[in-house]
Every structure is written in C-alpha cells, then in structure tokens.
C-alpha positions as semicolon CSV with decimal commas, in nm:
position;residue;x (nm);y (nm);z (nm)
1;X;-3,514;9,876;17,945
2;X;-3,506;10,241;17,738
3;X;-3,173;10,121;17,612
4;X;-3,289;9,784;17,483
5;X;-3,559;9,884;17,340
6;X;-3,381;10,138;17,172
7;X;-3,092;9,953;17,047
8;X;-3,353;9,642;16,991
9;X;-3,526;9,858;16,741
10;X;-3,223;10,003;16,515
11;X;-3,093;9,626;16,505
12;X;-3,442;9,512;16,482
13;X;-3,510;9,746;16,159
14;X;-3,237;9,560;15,978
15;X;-3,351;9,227;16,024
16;X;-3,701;9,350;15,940
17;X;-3,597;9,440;15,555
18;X;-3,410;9,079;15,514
19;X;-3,734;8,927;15,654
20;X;-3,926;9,123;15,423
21;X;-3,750;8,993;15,119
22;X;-3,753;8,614;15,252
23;X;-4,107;8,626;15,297
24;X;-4,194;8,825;14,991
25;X;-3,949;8,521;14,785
26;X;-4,191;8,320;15,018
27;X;-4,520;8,468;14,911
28;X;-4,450;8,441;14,572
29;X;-4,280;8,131;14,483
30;X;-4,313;7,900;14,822
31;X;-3,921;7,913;14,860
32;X;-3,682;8,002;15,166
33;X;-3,378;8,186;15,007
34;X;-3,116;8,104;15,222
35;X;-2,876;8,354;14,998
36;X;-3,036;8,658;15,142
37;X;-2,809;8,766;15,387
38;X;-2,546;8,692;15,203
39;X;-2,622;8,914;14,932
40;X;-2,642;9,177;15,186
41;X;-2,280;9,101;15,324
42;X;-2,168;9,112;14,959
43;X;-2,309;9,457;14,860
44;X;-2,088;9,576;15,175
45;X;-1,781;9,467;15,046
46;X;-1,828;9,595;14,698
47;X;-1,921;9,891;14,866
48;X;-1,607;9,956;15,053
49;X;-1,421;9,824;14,735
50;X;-1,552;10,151;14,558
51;X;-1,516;10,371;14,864
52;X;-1,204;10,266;14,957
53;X;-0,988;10,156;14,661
54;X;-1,119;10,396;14,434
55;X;-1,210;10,717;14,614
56;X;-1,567;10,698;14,517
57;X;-1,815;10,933;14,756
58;X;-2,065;10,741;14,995
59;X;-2,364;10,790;14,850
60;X;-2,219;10,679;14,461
61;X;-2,032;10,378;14,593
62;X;-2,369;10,324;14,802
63;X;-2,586;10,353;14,494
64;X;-2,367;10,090;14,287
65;X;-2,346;9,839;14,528
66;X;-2,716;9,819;14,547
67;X;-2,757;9,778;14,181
68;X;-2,489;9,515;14,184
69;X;-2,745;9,331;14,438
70;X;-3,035;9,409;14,222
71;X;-2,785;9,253;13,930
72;X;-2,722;8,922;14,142
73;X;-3,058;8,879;14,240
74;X;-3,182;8,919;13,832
75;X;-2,907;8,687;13,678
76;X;-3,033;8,426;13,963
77;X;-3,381;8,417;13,879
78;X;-3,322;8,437;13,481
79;X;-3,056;8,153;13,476
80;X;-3,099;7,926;13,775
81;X;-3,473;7,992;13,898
82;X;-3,677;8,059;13,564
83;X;-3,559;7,686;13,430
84;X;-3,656;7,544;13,785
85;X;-3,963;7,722;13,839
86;X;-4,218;7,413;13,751
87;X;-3,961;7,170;13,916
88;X;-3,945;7,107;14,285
89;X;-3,923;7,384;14,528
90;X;-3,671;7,216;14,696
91;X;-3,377;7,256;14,389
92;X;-3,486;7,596;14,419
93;X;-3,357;7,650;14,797
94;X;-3,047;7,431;14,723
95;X;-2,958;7,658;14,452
96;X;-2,947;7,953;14,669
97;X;-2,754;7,807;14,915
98;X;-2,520;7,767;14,660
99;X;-2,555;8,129;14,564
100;X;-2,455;8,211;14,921
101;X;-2,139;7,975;14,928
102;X;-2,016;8,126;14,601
103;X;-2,044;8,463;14,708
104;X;-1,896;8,378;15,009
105;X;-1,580;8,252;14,841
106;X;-1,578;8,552;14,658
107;X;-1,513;8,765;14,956
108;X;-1,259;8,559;15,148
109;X;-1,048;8,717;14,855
110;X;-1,067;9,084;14,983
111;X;-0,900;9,199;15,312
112;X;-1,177;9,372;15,572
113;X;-1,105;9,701;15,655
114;X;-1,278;9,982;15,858
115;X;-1,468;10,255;15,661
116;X;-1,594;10,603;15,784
117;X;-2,033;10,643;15,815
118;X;-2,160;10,878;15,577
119;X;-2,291;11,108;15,839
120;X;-2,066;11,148;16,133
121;X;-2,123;11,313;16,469
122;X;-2,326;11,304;16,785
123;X;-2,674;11,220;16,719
124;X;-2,995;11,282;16,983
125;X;-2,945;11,109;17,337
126;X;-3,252;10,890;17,390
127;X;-3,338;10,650;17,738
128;X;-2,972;10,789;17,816
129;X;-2,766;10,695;17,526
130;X;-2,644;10,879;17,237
131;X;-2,775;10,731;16,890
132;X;-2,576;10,791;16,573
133;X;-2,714;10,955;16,347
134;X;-2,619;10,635;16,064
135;X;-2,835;10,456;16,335
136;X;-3,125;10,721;16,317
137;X;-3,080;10,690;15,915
138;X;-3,085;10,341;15,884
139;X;-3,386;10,291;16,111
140;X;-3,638;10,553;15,943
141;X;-3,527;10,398;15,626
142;X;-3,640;10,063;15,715
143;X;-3,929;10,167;15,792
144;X;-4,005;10,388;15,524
145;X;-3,881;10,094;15,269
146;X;-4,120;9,853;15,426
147;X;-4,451;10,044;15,466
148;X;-4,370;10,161;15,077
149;X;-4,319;9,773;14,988
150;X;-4,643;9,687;15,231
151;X;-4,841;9,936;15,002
152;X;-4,772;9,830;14,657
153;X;-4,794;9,488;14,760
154;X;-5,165;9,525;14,856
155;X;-5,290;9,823;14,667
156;X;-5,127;9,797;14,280
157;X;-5,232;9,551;14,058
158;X;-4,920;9,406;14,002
159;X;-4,875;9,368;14,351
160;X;-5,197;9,149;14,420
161;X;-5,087;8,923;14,147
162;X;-4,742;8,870;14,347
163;X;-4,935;8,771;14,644
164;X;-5,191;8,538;14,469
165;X;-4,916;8,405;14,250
166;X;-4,827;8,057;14,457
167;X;-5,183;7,992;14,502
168;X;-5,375;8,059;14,177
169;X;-5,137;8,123;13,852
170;X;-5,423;8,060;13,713
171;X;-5,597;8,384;13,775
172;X;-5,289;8,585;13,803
173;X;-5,267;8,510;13,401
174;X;-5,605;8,605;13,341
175;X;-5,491;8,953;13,523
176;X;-5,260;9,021;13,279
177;X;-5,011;8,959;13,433
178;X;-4,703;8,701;13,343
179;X;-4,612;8,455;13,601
180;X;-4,198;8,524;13,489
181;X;-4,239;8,876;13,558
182;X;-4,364;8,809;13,912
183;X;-4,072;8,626;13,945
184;X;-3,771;8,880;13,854
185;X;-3,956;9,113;14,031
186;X;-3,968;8,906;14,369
187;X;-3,606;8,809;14,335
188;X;-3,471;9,127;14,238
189;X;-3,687;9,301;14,497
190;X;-3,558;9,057;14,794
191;X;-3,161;9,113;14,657
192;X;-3,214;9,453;14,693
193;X;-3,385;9,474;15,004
194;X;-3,094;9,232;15,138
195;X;-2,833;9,487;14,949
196;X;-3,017;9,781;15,140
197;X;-2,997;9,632;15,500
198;X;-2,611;9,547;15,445
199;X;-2,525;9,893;15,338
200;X;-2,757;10,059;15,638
201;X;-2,595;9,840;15,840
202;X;-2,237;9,905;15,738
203;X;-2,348;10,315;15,762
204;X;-2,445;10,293;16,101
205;X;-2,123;10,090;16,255
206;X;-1,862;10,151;15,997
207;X;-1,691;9,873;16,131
208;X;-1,646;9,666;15,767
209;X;-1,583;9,278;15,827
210;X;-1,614;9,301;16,186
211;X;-1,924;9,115;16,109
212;X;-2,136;8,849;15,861
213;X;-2,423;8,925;15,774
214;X;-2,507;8,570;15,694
215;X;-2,399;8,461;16,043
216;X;-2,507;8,703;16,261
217;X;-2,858;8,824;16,069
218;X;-2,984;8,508;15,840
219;X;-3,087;8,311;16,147
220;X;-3,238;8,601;16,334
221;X;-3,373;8,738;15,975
222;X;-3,548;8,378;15,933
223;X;-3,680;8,401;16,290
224;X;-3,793;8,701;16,228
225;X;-4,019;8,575;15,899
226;X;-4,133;8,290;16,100
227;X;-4,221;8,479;16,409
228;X;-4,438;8,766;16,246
229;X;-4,556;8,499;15,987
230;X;-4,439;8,378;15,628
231;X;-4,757;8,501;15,468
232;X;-4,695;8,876;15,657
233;X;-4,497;9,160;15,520
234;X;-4,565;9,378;15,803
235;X;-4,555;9,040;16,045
236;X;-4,177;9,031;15,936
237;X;-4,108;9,333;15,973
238;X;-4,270;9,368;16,358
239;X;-4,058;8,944;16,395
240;X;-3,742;9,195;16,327
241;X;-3,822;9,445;16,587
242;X;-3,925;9,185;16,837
243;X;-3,601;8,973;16,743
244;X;-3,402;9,289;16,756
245;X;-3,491;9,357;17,125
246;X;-3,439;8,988;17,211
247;X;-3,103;8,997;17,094
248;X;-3,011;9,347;17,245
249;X;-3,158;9,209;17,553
250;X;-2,919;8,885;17,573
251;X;-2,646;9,125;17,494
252;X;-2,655;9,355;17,792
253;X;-2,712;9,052;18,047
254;X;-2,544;8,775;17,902
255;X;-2,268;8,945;17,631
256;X;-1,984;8,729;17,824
257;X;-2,145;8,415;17,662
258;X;-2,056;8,424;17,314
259;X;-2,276;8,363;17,026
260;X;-2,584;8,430;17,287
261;X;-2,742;8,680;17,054
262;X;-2,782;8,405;16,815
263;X;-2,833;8,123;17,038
264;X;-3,177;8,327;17,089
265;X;-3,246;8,369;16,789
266;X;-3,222;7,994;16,687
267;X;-3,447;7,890;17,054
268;X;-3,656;8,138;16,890
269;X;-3,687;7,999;16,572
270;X;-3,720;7,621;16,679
271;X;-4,031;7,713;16,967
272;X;-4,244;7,913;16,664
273;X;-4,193;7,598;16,451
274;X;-4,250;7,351;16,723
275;X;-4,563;7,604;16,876
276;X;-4,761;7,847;16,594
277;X;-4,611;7,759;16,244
278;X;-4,815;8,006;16,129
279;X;-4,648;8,302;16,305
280;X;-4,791;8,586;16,503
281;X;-4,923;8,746;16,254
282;X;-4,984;8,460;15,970
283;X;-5,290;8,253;15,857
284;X;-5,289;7,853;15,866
285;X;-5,208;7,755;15,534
C-alpha cells in the first residue's frame, strides 16, 4: 500500500496541474479544453528536438518549450477563441479538439527517441522503493505550482475577477478589469500548466514517446477535474492525487490487462457524472 500511495502521488501530481488548467479554462469561460494534454505531449517533443538535435542543456531546452506552450495557448485564444467568445460554448470546445488533432499531426512527423533526466542518480528509498530524484522534482513542483496558482486565484484582484468572470462580466468590468484579458490569461495559464506537466513528466521517466500524454493523462486529467470538482482548483488538484493512486493501484494488481489504468479512469469519470456532478469538492451550480 506504501508503494501505491507513493507512486499514486508522483503520477497523481501530474494529472493534478492538467486538471488545474481544465478547470481554471472552466472557471473562466464555461469550456472543457480537450487540447490540454496535448499541448503537454507537444512541449515534450519540442523539448527533445532542442535537447537532442541541437545540443541545447536541460534546463534551456526546458525553458523554451514551455514558452512555445505559453505561445500556442496565446495565438489560440487571440485568433480562434477571442472571435468566438460571445458565440456558443460549444464551437469553443470543437475548436480545441481541433487544436489537439493538429498538433498531433505535427508530431507523427518526428521519430521518438529516449532522452537522459536532468538529474540522474539514486534518489531516497521510501515504503521500500527507490524514488528518482526527477520523480521527487516533479512532485514538489506540482505542488508548489498549484498552491502558488490557488493563491493568486483567490487573494489578487485580478484573480477574483477570473473566477467571477463566467458568472457576472458585468461586475468584473466595473473592477477594472477587461473581460479579453481574463481570457489570454486563462488560456495561456492552462497551456503552460499543460507544457509544465509534460516536461516534469518527461524529467522523471526519460522515456520520450514511450507515452501520450493525450491518451494516457487527458481522460484521467478530466476525471480528475470532475472528481475534485469543476469549480475547485485545489479539488483538481486532490481528483489528481486520488486518480493517481487509482491508477497505480490497477497497475500493480491488474498490469496484465492492458489499458486498465485508463479503463479506471474512464469508470471513474462516468460514476461522478452519473452520481455528484458537482465533484467532491464543488458547489451545485
């Protein structure tokens, strides 16, 4: 059970930031952005494109790959959301699903390959186990990214008006504040918080293509959102951990059934909907 849990919570941690971002997109405009894995997966590959190809050190090719998901995530919302943002919600979703096909076409192009972590080396043995320490980085991370996120959310001014923004733009303008800026910020926020948990969790394994982030993490990531509550950041982030554990759980009993981590996820995902829409954690709309 000390190895679950343990596991549980570095995989957990992941899904927590890309539940984050959903929910924050969520909180803000009242649309699911089904690109946001995707993003994550992408900022891996340019990642090892720099690392790799040209020579670049970890924490520069890092560094750039995140700002190319901050980039993606800015031309989005100035060219495809901003024009939809007083049409349906709906066109809105579509569009990012075709975000996520597009850069999904984009890296069937490049051949995976494996890359080495940035820190390498035994890390601390915990419940019997040794944990990496990319593991131990990527974890504290998440959680230090989150709880700074959780805090400017509720205590700037700026922050408030992202939270009241899908239920009174009205007063959000009388704030001060404008109703597009809320908007780059939210989507530029999520594509780097998706960027982040790709490159944390391409640090910790190393193991570049061996996995997609949109396949393995956007259905855990969503039950994740759904399960600590769309209206929670911290409720996402605790869905990740719990999701996390779930998954590691299914793993070490049932690994010889493939997809099982997922097929969790989804059952999941499908009894929160069916049983508490509003999450653990969220309020009834």
């Amino acid at each position: 059970m000390g190895q679950i849990i343990t596991i549980g919570f570095a995989s957990g941690a992941l899904l927590g930031l890309l539940a984050i971002g959903i929910v924050l997109v969520y909180k803000a405009s009242r649309v699911l952005n089904f690109a946001q894995a995707e993003i994550g997966n992408f900022a891996t590959y340019i990642a090892w494109f720099l690392i790799i190809d040209f020579g670049l050190p970890w924490a520069v090719g890092g560094f750039l790959a995140l700002a190319a998901a901050g980039a993606i995530g800015f031309v989005f919302e100035r060219f495809i959301v901003r024009p939809m943002l007083n049409g349906p919600k709906l066109a809105i979703a579509v569009a990012t699903l075709g975000l996520m096909s597009l850069l999904g076409f984009i890296e069937s192009e490049w051949e995976p390959r494996f890359i080495r972590p940035p820190i390498s080396g035994r890390g601390p043995e915990i419940f019997g186990i040794f944990v990496s320490p990319t593991r131990l980085l990527a974890f504290f991370s998440a959680i230090a990214l989150g709880a700074a996120l959780y805090w400017f959310v509720k205590r700037t001014t700026f922050g408030l008006g992202l939270l009241a923004s899908a239920h009174d733009p009205v007063a959000v303008r009388l704030m001060g504040i404008r109703m597009k800026h809320l908007s780059l910020f939210t989507w530029v926020t999520a594509s780097l918080l998706g960027g982040l948990a790709g490159l944390l969790a391409l640090s910790a394994t190393g193991n570049f293509g061996a996995f997609s982030m949109t396949f393995s993490f956007l259905v855990p990531a969503l039950a994740a959102a759904l399960l600590g509550g769309m209206t929670s950041l911290p409720g996402a982030f605790a869905g990740g951990m719990l999701i996390g554990v779930l998954q590691t759980a299914l793993s070490f009993n049932f690994g010889s059934i493939p997809g099982v981590e997922q097929l969790g996820a989804f059952a999941v995902l499908i009894a929160v909907l069916v049983l508490r829409p509003q999450g653990l954690f969220g309020k009834v709309a």
